[in-house]
N, CA, C and O atoms as a Tinker XYZ file with bonds, in Angstrom:
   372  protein
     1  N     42.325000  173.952000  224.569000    73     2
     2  CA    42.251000  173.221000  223.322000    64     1     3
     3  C     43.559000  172.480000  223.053000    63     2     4     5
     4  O     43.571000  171.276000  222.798000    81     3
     5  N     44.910000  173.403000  223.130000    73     3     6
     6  CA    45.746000  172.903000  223.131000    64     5     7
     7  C     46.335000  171.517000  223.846000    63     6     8     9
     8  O     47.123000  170.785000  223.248000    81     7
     9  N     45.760000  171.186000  225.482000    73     7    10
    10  CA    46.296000  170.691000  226.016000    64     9    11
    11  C     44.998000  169.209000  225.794000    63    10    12    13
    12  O     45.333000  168.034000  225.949000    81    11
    13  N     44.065000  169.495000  225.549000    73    11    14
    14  CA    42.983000  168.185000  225.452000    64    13    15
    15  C     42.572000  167.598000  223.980000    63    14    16    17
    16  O     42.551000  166.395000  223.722000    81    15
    17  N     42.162000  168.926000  222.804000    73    15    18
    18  CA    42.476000  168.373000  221.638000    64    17    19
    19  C     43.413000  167.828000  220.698000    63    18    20    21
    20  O     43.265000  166.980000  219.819000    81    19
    21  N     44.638000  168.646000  221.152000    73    19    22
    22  CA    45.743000  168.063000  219.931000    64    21    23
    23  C     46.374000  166.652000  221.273000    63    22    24    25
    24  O     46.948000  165.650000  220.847000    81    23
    25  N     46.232000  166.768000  222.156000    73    23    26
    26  CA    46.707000  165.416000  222.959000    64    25    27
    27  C     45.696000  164.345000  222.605000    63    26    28    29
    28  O     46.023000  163.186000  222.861000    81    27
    29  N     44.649000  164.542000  222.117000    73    27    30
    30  CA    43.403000  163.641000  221.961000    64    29    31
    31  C     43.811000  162.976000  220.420000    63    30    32    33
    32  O     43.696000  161.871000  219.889000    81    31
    33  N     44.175000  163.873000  220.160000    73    31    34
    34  CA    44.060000  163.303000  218.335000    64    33    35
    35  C     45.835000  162.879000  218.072000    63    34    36    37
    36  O     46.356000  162.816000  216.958000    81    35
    37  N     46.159000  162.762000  218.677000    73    35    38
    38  CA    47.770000  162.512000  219.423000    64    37    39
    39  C     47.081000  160.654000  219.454000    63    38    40    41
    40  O     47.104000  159.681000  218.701000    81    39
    41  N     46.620000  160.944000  220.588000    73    39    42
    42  CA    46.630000  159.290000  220.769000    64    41    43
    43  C     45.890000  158.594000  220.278000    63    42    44    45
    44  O     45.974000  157.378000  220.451000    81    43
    45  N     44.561000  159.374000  219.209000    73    43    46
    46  CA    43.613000  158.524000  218.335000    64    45    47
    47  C     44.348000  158.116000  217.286000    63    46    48    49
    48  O     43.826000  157.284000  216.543000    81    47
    49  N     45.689000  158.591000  216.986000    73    47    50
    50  CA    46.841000  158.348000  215.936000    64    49    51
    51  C     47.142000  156.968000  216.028000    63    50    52    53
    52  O     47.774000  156.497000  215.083000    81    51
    53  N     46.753000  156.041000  217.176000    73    51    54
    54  CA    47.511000  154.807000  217.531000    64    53    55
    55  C     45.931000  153.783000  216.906000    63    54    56    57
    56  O     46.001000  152.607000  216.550000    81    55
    57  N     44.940000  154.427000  216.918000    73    55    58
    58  CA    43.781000  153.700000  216.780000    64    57    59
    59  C     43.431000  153.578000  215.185000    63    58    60    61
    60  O     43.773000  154.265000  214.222000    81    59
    61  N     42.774000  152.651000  215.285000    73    59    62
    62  CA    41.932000  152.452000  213.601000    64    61    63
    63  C     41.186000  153.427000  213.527000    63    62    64    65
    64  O     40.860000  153.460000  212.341000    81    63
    65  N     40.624000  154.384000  214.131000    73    63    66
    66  CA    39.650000  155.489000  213.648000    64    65    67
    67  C     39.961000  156.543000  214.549000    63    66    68    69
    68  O     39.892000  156.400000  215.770000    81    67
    69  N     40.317000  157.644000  213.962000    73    67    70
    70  CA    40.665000  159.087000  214.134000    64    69    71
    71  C     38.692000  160.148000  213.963000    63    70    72    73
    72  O     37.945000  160.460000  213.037000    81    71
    73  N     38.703000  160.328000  215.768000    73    71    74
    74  CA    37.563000  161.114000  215.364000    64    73    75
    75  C     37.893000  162.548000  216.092000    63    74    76    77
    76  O     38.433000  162.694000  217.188000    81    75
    77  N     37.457000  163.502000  215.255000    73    75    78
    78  CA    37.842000  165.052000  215.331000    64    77    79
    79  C     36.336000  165.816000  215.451000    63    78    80    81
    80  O     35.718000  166.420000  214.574000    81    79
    81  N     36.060000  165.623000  216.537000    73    79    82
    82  CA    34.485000  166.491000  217.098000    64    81    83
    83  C     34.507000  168.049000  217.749000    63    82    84    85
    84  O     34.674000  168.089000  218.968000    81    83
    85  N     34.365000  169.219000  217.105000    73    83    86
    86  CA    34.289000  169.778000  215.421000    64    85    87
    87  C     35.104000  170.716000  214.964000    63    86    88    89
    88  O     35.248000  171.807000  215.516000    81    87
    89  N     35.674000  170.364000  213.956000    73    87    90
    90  CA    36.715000  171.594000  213.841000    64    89    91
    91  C     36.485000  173.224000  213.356000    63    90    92    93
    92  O     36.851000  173.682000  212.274000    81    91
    93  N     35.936000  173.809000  214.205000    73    91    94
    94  CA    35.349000  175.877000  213.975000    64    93    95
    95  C     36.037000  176.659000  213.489000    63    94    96    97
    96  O     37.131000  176.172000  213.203000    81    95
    97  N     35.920000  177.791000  213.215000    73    95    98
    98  CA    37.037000  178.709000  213.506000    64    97    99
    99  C     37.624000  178.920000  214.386000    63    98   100   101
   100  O     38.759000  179.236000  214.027000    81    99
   101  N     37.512000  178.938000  215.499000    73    99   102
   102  CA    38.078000  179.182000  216.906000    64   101   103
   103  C     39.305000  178.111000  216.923000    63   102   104   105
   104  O     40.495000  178.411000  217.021000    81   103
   105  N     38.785000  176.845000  216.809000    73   103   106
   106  CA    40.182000  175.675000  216.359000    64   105   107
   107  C     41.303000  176.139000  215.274000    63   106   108   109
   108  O     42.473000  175.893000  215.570000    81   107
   109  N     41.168000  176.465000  214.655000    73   107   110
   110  CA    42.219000  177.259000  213.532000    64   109   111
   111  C     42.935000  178.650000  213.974000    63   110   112   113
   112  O     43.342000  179.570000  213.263000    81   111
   113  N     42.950000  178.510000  215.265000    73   111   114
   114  CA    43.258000  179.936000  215.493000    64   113   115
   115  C     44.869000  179.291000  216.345000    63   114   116   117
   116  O     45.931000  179.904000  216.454000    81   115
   117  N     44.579000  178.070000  216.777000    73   115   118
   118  CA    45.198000  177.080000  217.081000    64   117   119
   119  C     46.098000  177.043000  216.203000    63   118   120   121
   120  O     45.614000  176.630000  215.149000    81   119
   121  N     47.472000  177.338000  216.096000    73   119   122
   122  CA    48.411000  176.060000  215.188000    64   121   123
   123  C     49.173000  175.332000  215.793000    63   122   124   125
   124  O     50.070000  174.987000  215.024000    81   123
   125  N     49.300000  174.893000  216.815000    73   123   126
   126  CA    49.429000  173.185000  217.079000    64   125   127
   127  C     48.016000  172.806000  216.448000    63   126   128   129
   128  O     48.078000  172.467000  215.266000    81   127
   129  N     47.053000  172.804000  216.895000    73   127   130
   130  CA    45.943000  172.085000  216.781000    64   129   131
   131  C     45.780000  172.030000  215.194000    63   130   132   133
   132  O     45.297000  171.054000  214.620000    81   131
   133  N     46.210000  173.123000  214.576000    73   131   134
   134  CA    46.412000  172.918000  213.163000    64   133   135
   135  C     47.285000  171.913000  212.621000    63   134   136   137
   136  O     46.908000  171.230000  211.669000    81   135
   137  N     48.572000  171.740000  213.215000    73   135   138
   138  CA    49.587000  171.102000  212.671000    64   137   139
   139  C     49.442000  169.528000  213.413000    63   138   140   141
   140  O     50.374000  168.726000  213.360000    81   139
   141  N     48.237000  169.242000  214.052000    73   139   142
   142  CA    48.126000  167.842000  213.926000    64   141   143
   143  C     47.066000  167.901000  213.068000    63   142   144   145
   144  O     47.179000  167.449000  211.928000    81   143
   145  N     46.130000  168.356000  213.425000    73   143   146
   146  CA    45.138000  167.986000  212.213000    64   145   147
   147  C     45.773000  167.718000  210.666000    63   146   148   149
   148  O     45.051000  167.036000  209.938000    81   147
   149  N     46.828000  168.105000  210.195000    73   147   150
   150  CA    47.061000  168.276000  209.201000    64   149   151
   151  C     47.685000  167.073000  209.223000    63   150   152   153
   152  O     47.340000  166.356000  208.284000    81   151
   153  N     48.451000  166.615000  209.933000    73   151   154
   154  CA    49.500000  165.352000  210.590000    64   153   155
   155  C     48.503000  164.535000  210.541000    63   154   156   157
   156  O     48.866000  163.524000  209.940000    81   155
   157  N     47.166000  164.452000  210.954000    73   155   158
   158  CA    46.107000  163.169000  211.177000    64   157   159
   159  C     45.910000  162.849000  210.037000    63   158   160   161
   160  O     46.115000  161.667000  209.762000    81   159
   161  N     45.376000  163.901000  208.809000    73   159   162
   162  CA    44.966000  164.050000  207.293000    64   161   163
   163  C     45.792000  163.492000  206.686000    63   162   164   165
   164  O     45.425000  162.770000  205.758000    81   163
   165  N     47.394000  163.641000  207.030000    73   163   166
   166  CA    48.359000  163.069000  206.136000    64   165   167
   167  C     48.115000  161.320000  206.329000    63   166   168   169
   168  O     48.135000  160.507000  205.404000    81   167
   169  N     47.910000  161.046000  207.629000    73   167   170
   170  CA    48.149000  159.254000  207.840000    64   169   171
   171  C     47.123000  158.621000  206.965000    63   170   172   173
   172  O     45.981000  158.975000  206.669000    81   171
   173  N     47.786000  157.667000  206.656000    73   171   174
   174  CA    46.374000  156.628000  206.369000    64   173   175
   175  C     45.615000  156.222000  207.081000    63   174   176   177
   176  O     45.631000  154.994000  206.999000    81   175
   177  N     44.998000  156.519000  207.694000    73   175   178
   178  CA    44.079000  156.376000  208.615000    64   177   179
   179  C     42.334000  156.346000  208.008000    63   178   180   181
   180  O     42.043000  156.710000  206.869000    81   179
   181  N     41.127000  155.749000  209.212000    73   179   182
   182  CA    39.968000  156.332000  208.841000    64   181   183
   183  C     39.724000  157.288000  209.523000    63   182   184   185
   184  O     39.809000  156.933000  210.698000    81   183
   185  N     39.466000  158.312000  209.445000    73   183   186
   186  CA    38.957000  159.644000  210.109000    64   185   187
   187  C     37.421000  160.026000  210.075000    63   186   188   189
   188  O     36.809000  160.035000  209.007000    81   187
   189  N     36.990000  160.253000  210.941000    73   187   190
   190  CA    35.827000  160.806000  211.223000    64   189   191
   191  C     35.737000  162.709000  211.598000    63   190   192   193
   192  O     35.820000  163.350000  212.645000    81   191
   193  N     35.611000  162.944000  210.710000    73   191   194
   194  CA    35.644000  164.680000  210.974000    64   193   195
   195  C     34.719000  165.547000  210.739000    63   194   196   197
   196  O     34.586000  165.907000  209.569000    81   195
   197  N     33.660000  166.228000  211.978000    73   195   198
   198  CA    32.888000  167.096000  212.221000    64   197   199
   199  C     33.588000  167.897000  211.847000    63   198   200   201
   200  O     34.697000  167.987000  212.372000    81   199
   201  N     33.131000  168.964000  210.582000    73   199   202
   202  CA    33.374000  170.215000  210.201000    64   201   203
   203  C     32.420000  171.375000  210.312000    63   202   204   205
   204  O     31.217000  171.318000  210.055000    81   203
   205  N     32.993000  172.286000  210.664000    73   203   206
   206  CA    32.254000  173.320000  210.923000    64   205   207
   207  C     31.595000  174.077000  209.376000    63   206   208   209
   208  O     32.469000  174.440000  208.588000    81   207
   209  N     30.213000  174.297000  208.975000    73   207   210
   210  CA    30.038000  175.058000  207.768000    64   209   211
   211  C     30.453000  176.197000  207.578000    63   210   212   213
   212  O     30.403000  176.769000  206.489000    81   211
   213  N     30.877000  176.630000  208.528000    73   211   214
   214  CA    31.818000  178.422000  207.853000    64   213   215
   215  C     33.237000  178.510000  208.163000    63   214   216   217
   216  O     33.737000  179.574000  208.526000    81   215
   217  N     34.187000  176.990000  207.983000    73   215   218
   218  CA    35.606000  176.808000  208.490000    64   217   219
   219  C     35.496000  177.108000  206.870000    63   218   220   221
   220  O     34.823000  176.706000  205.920000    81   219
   221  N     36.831000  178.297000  207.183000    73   219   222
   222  CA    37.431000  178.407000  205.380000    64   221   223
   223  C     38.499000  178.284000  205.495000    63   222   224   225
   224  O     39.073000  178.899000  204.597000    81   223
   225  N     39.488000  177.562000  206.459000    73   223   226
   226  CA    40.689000  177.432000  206.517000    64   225   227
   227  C     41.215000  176.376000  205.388000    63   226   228   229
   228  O     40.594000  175.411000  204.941000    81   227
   229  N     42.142000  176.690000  205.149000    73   227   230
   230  CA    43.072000  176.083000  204.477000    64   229   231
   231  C     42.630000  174.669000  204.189000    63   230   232   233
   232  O     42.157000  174.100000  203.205000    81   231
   233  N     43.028000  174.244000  205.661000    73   231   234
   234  CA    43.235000  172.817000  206.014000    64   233   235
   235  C     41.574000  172.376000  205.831000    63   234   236   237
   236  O     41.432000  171.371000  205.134000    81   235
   237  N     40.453000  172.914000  206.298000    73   235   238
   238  CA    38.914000  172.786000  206.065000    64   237   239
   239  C     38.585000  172.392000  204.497000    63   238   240   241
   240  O     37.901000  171.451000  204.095000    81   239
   241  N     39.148000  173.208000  203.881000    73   239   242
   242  CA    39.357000  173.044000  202.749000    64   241   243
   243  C     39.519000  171.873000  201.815000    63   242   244   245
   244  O     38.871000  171.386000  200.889000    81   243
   245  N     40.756000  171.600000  202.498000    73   243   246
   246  CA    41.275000  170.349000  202.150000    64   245   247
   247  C     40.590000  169.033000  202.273000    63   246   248   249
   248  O     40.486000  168.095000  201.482000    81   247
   249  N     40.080000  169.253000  203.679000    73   247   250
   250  CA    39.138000  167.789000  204.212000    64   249   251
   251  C     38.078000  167.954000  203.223000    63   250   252   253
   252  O     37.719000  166.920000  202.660000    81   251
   253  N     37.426000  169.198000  202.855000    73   251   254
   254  CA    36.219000  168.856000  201.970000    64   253   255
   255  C     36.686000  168.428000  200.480000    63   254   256   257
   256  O     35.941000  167.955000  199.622000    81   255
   257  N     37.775000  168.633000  200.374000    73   255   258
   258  CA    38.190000  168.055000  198.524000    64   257   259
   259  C     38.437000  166.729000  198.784000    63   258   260   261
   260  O     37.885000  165.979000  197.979000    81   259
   261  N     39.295000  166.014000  199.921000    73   259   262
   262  CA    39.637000  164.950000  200.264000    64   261   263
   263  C     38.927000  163.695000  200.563000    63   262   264   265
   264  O     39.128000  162.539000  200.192000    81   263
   265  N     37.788000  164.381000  201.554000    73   263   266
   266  CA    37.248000  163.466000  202.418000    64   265   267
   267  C     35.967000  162.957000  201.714000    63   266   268   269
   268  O     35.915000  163.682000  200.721000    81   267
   269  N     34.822000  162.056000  201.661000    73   267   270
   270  CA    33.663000  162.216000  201.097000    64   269   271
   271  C     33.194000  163.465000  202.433000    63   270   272   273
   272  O     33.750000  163.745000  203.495000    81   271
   273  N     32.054000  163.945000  201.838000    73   271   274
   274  CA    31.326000  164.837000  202.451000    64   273   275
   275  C     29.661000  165.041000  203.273000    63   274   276   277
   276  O     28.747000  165.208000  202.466000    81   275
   277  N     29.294000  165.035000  204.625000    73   275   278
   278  CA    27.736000  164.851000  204.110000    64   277   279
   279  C     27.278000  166.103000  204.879000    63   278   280   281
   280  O     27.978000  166.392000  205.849000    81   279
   281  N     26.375000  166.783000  204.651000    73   279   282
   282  CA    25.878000  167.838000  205.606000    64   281   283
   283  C     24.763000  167.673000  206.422000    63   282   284   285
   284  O     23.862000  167.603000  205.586000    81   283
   285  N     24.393000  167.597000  207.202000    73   283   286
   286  CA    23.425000  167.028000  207.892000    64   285   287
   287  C     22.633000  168.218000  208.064000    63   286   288   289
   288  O     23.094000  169.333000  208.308000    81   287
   289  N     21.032000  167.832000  207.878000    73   287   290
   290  CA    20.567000  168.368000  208.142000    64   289   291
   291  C     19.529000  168.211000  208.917000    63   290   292   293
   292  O     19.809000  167.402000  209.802000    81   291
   293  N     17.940000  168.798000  209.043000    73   291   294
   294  CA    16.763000  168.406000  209.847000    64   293   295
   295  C     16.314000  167.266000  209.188000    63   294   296   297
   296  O     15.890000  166.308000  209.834000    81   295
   297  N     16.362000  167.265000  207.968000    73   295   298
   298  CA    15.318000  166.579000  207.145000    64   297   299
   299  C     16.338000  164.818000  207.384000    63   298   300   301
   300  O     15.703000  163.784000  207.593000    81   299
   301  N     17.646000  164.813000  207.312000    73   299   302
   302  CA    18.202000  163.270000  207.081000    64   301   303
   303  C     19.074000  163.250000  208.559000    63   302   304   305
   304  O     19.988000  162.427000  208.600000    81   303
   305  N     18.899000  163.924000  209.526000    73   303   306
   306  CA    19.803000  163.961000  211.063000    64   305   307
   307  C     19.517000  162.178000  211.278000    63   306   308   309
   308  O     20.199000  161.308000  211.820000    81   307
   309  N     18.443000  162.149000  210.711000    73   307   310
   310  CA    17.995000  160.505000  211.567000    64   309   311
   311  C     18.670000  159.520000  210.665000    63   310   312   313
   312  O     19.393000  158.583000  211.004000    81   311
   313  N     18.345000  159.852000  209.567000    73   311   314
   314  CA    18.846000  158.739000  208.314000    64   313   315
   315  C     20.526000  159.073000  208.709000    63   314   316   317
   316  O     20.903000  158.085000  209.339000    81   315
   317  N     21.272000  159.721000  208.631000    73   315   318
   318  CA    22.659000  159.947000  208.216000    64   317   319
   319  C     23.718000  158.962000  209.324000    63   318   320   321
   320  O     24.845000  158.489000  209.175000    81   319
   321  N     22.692000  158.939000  210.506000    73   319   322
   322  CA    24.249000  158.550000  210.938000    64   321   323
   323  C     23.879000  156.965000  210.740000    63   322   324   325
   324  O     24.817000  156.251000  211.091000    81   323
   325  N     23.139000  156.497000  210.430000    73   323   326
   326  CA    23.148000  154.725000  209.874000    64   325   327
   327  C     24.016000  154.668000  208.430000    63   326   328   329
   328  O     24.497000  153.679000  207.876000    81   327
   329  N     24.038000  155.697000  208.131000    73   327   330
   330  CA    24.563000  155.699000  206.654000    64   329   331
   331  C     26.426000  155.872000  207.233000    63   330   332   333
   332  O     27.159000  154.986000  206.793000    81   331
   333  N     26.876000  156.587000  207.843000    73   331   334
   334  CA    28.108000  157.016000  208.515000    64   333   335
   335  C     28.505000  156.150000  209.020000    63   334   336   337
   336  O     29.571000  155.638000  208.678000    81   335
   337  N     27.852000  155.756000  209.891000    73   335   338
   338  CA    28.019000  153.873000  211.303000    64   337   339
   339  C     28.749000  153.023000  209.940000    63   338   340   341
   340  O     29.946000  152.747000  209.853000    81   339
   341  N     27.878000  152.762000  209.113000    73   339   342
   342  CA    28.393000  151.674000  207.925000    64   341   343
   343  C     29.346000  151.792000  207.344000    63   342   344   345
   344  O     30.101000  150.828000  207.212000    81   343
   345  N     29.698000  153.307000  206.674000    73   343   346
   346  CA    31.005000  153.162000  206.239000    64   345   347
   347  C     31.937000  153.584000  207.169000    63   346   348   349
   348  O     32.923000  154.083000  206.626000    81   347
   349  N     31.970000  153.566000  208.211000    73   347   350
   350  CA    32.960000  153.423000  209.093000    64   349   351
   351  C     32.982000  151.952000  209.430000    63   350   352   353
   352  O     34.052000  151.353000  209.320000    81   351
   353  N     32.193000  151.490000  209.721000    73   351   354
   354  CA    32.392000  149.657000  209.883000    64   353   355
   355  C     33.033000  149.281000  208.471000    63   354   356   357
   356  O     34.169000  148.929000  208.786000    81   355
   357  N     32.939000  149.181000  207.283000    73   355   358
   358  CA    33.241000  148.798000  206.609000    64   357   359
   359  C     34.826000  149.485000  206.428000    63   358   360   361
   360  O     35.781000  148.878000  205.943000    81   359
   361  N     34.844000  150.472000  206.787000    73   359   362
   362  CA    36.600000  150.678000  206.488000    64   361   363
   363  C     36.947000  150.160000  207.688000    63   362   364   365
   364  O     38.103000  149.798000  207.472000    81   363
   365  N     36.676000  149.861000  208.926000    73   363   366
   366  CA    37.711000  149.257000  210.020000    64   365   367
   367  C     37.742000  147.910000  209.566000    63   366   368   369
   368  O     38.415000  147.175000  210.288000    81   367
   369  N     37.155000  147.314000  208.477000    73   367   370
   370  CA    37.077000  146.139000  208.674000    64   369   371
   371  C     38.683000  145.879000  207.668000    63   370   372
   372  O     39.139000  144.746000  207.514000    81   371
């Protein structure tokens, strides 16, 4: 994790969109991997962040007060990511 995720989100730092595919518990067990994530959250950046539903970390935390939020489920899996695609186009723009 150490050597492919926090190097990954290392160099999505240089890009218009920061995507973090998903952060678990098992990732939080991580602190490098913590202490960029937290480093990504701080930039102005757009971020795209898969969260895990039973991350109670700190930092999990944070992305859900911060970030807008959507939970996907069976019923909108199809609808959601046309809805996601857009406002990510619209913030790179």
């Amino acid at each position: 994790m150490n050597n492919i995720g926090v190097a990954s989100i290392k160099n999505a730092m240089n890009s218009g969109l920061i995507v973090i595919d998903e952060i678990a518990p098992m990732e939080f067990k991580s602190p490098e991997f913590i202490r960029i994530v937290e480093e990504a959250v701080c930039r102005d950046k757009n971020m795209l962040v898969v969260l895990h539903q039973k991350s109670s970390h700190p930092v999990a935390e944070r992305i859900r007060k911060e970030f807008e939020v959507f939970t996907v489920t069976p019923e909108n899996r199809e609808v959601i990511v046309s809805t996601i695609a857009q406002k990510i186009t619209i913030g790179l723009q």
